[in-house]
C-alpha positions in Angstrom: 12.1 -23.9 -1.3 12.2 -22.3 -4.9 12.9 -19.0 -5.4 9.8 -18.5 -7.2 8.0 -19.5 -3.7 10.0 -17.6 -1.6 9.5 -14.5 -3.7 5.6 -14.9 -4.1 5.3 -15.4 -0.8 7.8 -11.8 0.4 5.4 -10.2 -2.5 2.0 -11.4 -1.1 3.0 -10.4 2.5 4.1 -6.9 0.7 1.3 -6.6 -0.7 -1.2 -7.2 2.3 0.7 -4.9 4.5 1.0 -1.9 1.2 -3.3 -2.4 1.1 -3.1 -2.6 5.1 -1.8 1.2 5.6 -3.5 2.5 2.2 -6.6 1.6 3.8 -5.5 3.5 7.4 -4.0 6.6 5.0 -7.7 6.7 3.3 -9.9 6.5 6.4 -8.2 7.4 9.8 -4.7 9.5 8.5 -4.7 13.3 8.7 -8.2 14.0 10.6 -8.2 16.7 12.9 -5.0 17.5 12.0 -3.4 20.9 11.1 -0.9 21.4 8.7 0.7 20.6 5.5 2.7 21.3 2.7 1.8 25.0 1.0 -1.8 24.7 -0.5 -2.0 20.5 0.1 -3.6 20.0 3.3 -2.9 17.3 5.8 -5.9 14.8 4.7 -4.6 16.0 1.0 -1.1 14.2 1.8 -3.1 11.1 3.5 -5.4 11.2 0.5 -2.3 11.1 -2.3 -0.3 8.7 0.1 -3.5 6.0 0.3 -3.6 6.0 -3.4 -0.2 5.6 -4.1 -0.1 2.5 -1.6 -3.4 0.9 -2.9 -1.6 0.9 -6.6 1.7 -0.9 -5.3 -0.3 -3.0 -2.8 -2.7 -4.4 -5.8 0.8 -4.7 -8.0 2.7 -6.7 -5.3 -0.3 -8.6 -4.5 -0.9 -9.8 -8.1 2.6 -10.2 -8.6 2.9 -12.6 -5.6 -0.2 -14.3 -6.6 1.3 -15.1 -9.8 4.5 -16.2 -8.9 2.9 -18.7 -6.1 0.7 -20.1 -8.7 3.3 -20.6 -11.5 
């Protein structure tokens, strides 16, 4: 098994599971929930979190893609 196989593959699966709990952060995580940190509220952190992982998800996931088609 190449390496470049191996590593497209760990980057694809990466990249599935970062879009999997951006897309839980963004539509379930921090509802009904009191709290936070100062003047960011709960959803706020769920909010900035579900970004953050929909960026790294899409990077991983391209990279993957690219090193299983090279």
């Amino acid at each position: 098994m190449p390496a470049s196989l191996a590593f497209g593959l760990l980057l694809s699966v990466t990249g599935l599971a970062c879009l999997a709990f951006a897309f839980y952060a963004l539509l379930r995580g921090g509802k009904d929930q009191k709290g936070g940190i100062g003047p960011i509220s709960e959803r706020g952190i769920h909010v900035i979190a579900g970004v953050r992982l929909l960026v790294i998800g899409g990077i991983s996931l391209a990279a993957g893609i690219y090193f299983l088609v090279s």
